[in-house]
N, CA and C of each residue as an Amber inpcrd file, in Angstrom:
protein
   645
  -4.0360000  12.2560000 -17.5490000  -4.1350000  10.9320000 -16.9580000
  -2.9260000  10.6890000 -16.0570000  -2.6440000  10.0490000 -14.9110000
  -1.8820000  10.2430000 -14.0730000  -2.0650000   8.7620000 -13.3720000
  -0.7640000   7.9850000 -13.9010000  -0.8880000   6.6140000 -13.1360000
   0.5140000   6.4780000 -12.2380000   0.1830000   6.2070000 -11.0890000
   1.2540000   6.6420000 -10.0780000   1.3460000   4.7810000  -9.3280000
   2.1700000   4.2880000  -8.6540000   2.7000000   3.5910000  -7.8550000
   3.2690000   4.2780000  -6.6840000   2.9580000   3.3870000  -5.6670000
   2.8540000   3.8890000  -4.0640000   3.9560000   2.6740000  -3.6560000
   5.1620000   3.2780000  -3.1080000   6.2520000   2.0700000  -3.2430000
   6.6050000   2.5130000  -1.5060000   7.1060000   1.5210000  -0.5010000
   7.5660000   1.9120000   0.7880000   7.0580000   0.6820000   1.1730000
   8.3660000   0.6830000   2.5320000   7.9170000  -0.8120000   3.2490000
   6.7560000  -0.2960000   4.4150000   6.4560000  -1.6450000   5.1720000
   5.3020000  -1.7100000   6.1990000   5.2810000  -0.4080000   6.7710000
   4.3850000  -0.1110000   7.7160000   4.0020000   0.6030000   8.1810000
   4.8060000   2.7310000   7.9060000   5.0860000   2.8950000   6.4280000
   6.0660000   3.9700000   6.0110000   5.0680000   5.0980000   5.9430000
   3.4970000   4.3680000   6.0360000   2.3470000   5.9370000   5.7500000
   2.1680000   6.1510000   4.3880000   2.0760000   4.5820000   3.8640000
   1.2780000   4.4370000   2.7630000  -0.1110000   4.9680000   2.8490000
  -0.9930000   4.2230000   3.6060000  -2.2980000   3.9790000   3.6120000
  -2.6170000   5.6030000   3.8590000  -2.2840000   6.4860000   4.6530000
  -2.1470000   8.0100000   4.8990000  -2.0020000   8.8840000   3.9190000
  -1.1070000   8.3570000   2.8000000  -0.5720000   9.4340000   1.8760000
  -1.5730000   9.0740000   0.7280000  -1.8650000   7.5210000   0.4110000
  -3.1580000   7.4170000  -0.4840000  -4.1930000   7.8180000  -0.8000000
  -4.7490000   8.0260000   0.6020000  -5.5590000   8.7200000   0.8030000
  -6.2760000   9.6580000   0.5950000  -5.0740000  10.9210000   0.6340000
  -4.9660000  12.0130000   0.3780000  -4.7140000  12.3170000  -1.3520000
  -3.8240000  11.1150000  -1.8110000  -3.4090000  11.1430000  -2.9580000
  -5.2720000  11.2310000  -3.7460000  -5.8740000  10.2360000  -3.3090000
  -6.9650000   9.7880000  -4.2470000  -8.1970000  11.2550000  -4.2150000
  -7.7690000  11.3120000  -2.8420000  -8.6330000  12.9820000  -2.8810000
  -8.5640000  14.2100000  -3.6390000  -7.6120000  13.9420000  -3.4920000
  -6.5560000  15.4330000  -4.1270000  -7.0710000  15.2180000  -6.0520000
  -6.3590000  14.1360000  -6.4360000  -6.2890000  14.1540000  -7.4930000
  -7.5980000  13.1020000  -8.6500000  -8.2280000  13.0170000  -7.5170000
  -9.7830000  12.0150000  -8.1080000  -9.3730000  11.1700000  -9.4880000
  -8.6300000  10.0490000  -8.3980000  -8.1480000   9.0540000  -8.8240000
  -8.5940000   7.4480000  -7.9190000  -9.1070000   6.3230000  -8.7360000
  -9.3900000   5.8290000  -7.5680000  -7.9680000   4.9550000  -7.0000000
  -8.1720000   4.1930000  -5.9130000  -7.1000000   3.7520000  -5.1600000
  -7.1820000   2.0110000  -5.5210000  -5.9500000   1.7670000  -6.0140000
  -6.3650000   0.0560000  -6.5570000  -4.8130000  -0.6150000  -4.9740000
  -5.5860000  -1.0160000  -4.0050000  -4.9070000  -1.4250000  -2.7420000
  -4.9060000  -2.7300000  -3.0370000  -4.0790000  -3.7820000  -3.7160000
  -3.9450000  -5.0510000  -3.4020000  -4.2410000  -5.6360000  -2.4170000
  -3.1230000  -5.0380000  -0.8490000  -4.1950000  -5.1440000   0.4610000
  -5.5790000  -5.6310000   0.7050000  -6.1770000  -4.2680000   0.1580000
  -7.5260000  -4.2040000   0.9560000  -8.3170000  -5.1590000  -0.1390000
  -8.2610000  -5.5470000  -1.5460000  -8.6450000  -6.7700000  -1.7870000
  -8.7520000  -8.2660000  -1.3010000  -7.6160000  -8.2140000  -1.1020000
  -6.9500000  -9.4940000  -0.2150000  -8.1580000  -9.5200000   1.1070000
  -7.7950000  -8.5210000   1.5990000  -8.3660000  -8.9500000   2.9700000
  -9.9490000  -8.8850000   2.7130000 -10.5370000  -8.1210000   1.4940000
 -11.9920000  -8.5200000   1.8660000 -12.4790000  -9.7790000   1.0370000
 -11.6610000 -10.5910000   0.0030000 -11.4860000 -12.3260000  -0.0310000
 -11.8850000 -12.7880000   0.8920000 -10.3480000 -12.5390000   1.7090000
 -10.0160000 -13.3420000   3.0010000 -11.3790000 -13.1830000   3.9580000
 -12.5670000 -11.8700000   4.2220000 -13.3800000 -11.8950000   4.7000000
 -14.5490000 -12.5640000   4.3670000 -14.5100000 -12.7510000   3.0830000
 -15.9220000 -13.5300000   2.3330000 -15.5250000 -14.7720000   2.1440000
 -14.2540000 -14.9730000   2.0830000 -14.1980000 -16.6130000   2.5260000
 -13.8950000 -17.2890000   0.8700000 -13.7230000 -16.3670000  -0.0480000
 -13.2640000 -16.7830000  -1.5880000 -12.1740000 -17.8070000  -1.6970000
 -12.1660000 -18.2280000  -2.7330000 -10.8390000 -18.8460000  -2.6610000
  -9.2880000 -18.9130000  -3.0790000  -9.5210000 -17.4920000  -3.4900000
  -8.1480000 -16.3310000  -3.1010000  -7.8900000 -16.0780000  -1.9950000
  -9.3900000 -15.6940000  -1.0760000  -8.9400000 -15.0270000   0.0930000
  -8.3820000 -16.1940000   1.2040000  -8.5340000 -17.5490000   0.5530000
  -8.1520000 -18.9670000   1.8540000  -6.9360000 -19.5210000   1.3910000
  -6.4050000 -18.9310000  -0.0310000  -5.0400000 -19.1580000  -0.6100000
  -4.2530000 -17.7170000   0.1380000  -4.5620000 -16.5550000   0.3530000
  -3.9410000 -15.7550000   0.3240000  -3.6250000 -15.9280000   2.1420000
  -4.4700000 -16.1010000   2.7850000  -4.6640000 -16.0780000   4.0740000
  -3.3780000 -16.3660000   4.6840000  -3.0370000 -17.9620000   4.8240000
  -1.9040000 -18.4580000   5.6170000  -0.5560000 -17.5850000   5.2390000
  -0.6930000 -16.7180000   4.0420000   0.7350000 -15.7000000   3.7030000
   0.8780000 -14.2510000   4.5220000  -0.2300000 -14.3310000   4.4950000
  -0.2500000 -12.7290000   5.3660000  -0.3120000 -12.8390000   6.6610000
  -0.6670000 -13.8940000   7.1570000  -0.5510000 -14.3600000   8.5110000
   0.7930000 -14.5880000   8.9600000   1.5740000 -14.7680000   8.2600000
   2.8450000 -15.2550000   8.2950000   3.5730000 -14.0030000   8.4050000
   2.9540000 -12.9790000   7.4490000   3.8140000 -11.8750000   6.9290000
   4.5830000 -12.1560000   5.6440000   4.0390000 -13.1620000   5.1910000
   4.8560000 -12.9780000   3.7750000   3.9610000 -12.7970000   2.5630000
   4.6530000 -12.4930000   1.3090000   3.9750000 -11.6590000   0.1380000
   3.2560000 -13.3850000  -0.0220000   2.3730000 -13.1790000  -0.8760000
   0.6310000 -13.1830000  -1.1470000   1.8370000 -14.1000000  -2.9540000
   1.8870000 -15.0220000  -3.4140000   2.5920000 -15.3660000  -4.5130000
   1.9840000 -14.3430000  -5.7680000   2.5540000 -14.6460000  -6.7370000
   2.8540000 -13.3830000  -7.8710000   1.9800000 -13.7670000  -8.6250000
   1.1830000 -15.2630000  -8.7600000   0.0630000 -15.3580000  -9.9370000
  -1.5560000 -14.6590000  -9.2760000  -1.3870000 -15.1020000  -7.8340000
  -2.5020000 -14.6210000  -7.1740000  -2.9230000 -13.2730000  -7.2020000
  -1.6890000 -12.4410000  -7.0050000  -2.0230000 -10.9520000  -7.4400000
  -2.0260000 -10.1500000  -8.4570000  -1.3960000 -10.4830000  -9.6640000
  -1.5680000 -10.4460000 -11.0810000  -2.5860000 -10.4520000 -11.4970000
  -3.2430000 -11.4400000 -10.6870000  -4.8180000 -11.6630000 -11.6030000
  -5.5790000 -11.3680000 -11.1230000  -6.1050000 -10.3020000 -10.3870000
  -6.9900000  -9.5490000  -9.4370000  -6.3490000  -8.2640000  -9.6590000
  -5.1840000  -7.3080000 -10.1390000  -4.9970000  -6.3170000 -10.6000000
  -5.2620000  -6.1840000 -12.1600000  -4.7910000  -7.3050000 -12.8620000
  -5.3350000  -6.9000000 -14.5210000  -6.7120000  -7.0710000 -14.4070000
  -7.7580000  -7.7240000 -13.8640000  -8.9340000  -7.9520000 -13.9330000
  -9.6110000  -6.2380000 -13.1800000  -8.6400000  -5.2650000 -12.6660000
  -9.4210000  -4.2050000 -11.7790000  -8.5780000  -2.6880000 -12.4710000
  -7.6740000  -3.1310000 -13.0770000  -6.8750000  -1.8480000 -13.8370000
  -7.6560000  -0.7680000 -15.1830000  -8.4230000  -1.5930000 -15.7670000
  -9.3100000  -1.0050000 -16.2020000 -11.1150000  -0.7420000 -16.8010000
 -10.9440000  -1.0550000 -15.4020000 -12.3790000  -1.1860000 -15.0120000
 -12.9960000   0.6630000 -15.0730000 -14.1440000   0.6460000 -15.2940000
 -14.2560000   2.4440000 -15.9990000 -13.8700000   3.2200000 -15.3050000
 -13.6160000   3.5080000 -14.1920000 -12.9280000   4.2610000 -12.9570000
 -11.5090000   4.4670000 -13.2110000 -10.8350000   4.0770000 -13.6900000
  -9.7640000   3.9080000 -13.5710000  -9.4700000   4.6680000 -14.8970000
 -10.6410000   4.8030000 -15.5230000 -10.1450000   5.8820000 -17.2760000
  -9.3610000   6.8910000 -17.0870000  -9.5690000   7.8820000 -15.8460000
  -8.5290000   9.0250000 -15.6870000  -7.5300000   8.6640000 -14.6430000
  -6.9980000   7.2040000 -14.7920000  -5.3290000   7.3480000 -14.1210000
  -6.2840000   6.1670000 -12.6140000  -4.7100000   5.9710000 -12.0640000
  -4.8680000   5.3580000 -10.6540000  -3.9670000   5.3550000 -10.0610000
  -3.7940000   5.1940000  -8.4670000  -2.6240000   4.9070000  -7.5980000
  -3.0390000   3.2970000  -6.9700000  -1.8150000   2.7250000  -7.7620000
  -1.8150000   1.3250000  -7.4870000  -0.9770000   1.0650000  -6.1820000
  -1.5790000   0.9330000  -4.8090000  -0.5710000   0.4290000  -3.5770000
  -0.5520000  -0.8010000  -3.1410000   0.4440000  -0.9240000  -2.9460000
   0.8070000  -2.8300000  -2.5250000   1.2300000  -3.4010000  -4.1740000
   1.3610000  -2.7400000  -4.8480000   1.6970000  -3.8100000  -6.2300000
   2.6190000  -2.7690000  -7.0900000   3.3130000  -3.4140000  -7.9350000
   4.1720000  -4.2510000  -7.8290000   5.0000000  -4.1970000  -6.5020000
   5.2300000  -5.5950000  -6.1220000   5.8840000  -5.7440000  -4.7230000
   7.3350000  -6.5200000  -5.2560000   7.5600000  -6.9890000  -6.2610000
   8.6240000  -7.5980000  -6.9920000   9.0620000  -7.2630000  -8.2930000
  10.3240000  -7.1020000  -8.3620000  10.4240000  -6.8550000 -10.0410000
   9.8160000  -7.7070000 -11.3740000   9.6640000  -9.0300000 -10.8170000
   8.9590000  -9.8500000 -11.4820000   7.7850000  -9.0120000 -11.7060000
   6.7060000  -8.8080000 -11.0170000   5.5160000  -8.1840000 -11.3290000
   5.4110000  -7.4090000 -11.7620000   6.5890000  -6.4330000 -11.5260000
   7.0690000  -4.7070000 -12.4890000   6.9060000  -5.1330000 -13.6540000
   8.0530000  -5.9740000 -14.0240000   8.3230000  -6.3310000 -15.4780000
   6.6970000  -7.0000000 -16.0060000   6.2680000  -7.6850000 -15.1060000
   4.7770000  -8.2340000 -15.8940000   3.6260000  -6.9590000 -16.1140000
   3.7900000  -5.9790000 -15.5250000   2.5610000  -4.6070000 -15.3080000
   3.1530000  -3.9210000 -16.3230000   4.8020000  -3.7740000 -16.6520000
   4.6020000  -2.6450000 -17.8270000   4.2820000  -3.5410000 -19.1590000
   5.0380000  -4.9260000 -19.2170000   4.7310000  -6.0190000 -20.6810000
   3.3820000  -5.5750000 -20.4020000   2.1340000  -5.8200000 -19.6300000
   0.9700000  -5.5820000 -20.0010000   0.1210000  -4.4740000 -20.5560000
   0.3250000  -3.1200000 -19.7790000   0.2290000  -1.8960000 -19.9960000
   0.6360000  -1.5120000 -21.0870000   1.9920000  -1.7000000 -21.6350000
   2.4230000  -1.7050000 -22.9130000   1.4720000  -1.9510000 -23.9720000
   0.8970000  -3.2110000 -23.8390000   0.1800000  -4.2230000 -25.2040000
  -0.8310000  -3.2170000 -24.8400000  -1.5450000  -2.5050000 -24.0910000
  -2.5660000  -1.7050000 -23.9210000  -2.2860000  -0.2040000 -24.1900000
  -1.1930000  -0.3560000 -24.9200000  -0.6220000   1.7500000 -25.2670000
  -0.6530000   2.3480000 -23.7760000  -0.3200000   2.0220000 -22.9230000
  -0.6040000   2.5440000 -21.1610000   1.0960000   2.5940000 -20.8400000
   1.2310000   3.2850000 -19.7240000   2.2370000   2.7480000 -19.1560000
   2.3500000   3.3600000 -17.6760000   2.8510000   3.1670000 -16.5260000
   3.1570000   4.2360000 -15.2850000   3.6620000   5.1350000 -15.1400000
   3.0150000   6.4340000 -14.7720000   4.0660000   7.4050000 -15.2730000
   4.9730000   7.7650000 -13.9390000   4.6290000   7.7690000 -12.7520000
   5.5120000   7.9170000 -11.5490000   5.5470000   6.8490000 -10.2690000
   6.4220000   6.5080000  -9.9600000   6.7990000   5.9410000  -8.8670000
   7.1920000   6.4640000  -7.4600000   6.6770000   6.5120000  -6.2550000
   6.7820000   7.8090000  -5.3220000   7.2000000   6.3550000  -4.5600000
   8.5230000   6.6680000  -3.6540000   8.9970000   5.7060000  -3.0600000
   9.3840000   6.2750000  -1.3950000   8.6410000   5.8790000  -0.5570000
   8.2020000   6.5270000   0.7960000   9.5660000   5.8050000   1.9850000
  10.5400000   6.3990000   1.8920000  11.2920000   6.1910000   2.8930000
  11.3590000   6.2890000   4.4430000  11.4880000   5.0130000   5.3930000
  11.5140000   5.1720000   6.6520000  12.4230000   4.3450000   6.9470000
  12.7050000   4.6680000   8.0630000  14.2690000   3.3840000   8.8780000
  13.6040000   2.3900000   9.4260000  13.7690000   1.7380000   9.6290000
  13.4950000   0.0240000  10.4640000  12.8440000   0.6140000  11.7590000
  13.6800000   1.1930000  12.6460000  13.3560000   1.5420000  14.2140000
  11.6690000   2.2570000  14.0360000  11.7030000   2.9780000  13.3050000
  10.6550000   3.7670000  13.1050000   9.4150000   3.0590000  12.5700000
   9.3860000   2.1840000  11.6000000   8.7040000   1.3310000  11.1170000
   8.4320000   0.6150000  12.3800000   9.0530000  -0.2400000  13.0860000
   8.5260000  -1.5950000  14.2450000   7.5570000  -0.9290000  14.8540000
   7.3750000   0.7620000  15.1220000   6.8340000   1.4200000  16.4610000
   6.0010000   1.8530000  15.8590000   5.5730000   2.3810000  14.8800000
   4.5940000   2.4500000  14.3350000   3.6670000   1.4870000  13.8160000
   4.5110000   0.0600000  13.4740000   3.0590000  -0.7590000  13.0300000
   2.6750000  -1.9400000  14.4050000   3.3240000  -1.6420000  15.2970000
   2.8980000  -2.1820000  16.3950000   1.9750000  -1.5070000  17.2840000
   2.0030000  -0.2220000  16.8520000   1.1480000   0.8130000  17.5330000
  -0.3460000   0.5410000  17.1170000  -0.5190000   0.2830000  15.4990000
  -1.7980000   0.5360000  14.8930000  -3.0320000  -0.0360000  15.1490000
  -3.9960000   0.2670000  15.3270000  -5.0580000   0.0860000  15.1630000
  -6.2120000   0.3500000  14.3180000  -7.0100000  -0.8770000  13.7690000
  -7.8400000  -0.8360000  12.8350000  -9.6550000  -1.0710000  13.2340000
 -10.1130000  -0.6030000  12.7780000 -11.7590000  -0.6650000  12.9120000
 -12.1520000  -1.3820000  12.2740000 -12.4030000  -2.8450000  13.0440000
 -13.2610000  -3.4800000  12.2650000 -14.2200000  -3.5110000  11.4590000
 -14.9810000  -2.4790000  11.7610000 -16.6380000  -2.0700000  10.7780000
 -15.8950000  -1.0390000   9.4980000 -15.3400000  -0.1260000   9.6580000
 -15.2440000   0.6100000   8.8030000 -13.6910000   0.4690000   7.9560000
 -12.7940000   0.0080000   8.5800000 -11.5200000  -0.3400000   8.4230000
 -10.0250000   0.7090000   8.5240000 -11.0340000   2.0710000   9.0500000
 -10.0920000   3.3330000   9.3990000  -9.0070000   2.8890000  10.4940000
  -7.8160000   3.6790000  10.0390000  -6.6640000   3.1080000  10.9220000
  -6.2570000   4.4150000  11.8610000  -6.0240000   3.9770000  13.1730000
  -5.3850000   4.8250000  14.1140000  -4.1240000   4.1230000  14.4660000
  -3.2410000   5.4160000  15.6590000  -2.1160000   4.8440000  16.2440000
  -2.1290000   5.2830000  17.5670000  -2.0270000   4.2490000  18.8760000
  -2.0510000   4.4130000  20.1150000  -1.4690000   6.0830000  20.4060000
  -0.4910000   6.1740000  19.7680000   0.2950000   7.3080000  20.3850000
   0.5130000   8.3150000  19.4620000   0.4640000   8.3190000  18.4310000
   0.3660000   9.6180000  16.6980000  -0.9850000   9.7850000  16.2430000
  -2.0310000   9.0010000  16.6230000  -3.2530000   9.2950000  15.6030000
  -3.8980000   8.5340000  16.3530000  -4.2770000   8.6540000  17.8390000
  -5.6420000   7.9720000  18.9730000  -6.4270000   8.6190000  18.4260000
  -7.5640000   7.3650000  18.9970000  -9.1210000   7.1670000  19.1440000
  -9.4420000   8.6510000  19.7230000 -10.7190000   9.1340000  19.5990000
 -11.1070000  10.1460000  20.9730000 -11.5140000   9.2300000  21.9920000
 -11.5410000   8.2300000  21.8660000 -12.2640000   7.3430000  22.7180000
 -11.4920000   6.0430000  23.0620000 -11.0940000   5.0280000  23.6450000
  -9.7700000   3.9680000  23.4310000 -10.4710000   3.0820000  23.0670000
 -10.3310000   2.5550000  21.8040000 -10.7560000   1.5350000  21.1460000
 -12.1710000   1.5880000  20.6100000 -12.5600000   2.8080000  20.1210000
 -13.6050000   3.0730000  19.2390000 -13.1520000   3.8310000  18.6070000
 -14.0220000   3.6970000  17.2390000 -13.6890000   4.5280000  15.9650000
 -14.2020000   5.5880000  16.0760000 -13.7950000   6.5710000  15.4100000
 -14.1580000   8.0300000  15.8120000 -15.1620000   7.7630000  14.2310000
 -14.5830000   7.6210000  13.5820000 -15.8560000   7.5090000  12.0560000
 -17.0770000   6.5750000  12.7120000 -16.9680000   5.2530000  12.4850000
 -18.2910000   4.7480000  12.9410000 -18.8670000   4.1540000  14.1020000
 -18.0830000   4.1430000  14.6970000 -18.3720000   3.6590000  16.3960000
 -17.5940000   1.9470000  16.9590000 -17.5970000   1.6420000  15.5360000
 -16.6610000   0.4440000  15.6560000 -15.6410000   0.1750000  16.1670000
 -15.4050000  -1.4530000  16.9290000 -14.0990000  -2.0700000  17.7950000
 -12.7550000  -1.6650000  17.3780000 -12.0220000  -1.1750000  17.7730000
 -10.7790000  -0.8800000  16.9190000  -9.6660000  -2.4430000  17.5060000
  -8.9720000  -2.7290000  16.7970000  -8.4860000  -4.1350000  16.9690000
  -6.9070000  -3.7720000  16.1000000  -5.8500000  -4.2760000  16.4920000
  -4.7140000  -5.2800000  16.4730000  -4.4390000  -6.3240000  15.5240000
  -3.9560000  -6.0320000  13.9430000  -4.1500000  -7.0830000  13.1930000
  -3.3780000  -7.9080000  13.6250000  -3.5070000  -9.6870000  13.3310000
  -2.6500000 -10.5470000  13.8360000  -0.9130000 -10.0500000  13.1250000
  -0.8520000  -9.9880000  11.6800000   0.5460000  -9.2050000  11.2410000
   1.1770000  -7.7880000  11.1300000   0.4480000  -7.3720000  12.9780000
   0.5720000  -6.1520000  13.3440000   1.4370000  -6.3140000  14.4740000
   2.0730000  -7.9070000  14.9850000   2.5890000  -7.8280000  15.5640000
   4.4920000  -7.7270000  15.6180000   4.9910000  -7.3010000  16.7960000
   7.0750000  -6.9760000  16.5400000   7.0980000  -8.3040000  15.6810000
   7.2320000  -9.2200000  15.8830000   7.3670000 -10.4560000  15.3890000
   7.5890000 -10.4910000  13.9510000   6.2370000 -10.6520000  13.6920000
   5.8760000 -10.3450000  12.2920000   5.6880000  -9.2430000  11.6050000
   6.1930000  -8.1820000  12.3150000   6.6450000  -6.7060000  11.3210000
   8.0580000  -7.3220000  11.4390000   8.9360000  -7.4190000  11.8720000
  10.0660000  -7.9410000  11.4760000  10.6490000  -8.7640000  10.7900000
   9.7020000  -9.7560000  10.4240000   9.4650000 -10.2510000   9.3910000
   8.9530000  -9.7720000   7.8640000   8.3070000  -9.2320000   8.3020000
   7.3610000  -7.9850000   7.0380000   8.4580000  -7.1360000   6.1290000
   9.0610000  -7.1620000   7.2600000  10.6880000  -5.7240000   6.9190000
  11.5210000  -6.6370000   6.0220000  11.7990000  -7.9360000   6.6220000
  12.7390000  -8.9090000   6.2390000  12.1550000  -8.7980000   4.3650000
  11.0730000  -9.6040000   4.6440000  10.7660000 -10.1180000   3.1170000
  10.8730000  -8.5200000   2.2280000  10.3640000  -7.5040000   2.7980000
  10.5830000  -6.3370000   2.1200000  11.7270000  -5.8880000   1.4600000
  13.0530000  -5.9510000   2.2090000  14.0780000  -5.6320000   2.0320000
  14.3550000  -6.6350000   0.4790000  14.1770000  -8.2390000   0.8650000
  14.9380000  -9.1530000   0.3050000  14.5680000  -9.2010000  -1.5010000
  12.6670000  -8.7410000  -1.4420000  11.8010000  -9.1100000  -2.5380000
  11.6890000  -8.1270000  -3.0840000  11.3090000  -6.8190000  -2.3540000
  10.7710000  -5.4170000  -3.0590000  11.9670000  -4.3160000  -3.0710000
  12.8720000  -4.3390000  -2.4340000  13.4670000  -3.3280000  -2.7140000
  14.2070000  -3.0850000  -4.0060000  14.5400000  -4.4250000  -4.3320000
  14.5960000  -4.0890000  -6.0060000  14.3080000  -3.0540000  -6.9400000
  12.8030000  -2.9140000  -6.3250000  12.1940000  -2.3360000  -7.2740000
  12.5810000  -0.6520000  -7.2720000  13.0290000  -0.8030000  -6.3820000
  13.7560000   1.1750000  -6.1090000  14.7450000   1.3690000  -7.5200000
  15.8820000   0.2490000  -7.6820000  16.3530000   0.2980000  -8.5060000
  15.8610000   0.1690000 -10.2400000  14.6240000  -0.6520000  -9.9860000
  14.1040000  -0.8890000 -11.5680000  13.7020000   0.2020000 -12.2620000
  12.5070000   1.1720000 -10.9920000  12.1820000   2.3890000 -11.6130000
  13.4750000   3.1710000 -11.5800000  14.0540000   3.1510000 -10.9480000
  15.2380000   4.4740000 -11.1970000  15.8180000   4.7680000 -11.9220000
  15.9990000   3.2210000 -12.7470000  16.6950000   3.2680000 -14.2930000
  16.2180000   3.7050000 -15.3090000  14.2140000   3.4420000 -14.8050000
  13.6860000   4.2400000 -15.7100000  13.4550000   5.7090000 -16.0270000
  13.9300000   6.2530000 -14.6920000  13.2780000   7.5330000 -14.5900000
  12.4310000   8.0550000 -13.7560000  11.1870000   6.9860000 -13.3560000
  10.1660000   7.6030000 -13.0450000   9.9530000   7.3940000 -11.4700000
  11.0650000   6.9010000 -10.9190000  11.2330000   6.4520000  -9.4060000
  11.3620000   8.2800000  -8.8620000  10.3380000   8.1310000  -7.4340000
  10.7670000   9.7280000  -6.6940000  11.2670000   9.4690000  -5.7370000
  11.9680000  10.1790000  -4.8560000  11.9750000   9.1400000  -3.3280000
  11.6230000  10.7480000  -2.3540000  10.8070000   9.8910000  -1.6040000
   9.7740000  10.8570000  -0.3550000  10.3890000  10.5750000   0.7870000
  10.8990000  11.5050000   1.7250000  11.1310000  11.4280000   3.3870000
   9.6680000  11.0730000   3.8960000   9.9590000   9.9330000   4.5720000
   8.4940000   9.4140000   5.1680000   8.5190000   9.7780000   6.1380000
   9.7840000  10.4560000   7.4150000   9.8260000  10.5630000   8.6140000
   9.1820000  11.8690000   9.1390000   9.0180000  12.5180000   7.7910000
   7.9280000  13.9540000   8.2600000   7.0640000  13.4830000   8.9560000
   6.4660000  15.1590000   9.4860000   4.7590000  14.5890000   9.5610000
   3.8510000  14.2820000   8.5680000   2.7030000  13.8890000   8.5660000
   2.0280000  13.7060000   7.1410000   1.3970000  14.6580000   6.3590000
   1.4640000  15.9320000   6.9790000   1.2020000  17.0100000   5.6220000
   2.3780000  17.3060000   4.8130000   3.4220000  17.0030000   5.9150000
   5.0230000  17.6300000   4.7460000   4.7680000  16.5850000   3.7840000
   4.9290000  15.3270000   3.9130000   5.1660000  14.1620000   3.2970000
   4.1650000  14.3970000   2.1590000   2.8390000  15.0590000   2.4650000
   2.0980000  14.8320000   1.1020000   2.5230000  15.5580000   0.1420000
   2.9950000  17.3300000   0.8890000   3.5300000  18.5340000   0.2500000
   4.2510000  17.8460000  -0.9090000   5.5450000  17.1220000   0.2800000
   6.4020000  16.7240000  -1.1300000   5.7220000  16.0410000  -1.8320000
   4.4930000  15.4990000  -1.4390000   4.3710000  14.3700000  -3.4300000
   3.4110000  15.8500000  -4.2530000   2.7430000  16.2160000  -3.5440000
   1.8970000  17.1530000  -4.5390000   3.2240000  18.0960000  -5.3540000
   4.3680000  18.3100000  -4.8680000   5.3180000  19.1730000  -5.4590000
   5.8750000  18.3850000  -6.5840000   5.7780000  16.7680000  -6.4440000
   6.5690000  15.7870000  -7.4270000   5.5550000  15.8200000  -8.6200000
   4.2250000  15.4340000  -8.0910000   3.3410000  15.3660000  -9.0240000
   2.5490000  16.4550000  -9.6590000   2.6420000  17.1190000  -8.9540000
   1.9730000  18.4140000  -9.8020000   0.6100000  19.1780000  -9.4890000
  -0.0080000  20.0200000  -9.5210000  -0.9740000  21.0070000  -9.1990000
  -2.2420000  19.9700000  -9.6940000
């Protein structure tokens, strides 16, 4: 069983390395994110609480996401292990995921913490582009369309999230630094913190986690 956390600020090649993670090791992927935003698409009333925060660029408050991860952590999919990304984003929530996991004999066994510099981060998540229909992500200049502004998977608009912009990735970075980086230190004390060069390309970057985590 293999329960991993996906730790790195905005645009570090989370969503890239998950990916691969969930393939590799047929695990499913529990994205706080991509919950949020398909709320925010159906119009729930998480997704019209969560909305004006991510628009902003700031974290999504700590009861709202608590309770949409214990309600999805062990759901039957999740029996052989998961990679939880976007959560915990605060030590507060750390400390609330292992008290819980605990009362459930569970606990996390690795923390993979995806390092990038600021400069590198702004240019990459200002670059990105997302497909509306399918939600696959490209980058103008590391990972284009074959086509400019169609999806190579389903034919869909590729679009510019509104907190895809310098502005508000700089902001994104801000709250990152101030709220989550903590958490580098919480796991480290425990042990189970790794830390990954994110500035590879993305096969090194996976190399190293498949070398952290194992065959």
């Amino acid at each position: 069983m293999l329960r991993v956390i996906l730790l790195g600020p905005p645009g570090a090649g989370k969503g890239t390395q998950a990916a691969k993670i969930i393939e590799k090791y047929k695990i499913p992927h529990i994205s706080t994110g991509d919950i949020l935003r398909m709320n925010i698409k159906a119009g729930t009333p998480l997704g019209v609480k969560a909305k004006d925060y991510m628009n902003k660029g700031e974290l999504v408050p700590d009861d709202l996401i608590i309770s949409i991860v214990e309600d999805r952590f062990f759901e039957d999919d999740c029996k052989s292990g998961c990679l939880l990304d976007g959560f915990p984003r605060t030590v507060y929530q750390a400390e609330m995921l292992d008290d819980y996991l605990g009362k459930k004999g569970f606990s996390i066994d690795k923390v993979l913490n995806i390092n990038v510099n600021q400069e590198a981060l702004i240019q990459r998540i200002i670059g990105r582009r997302v497909c509306r229909t399918c939600g696959a992500t490209y980058h103008i200049k590391n990972m284009p369309s074959k086509v400019e502004g169609i999806c190579d998977v389903c034919g869909g608009e590729l679009y510019q999230r509104k907190d895809d912009t310098a502005e508000t990735v700089k902001n994104r970075i801000s709250v990152y630094n101030a709220q989550t980086k903590p958490l580098i230190e919480y796991y480290n004390k425990t042990g189970r913190l790794i830390n990954i060069d994110g500035l590879s390309d993305s096969d090194k970057v996976f190399s190293d986690i498949v070398s952290e985590l194992g065959e």
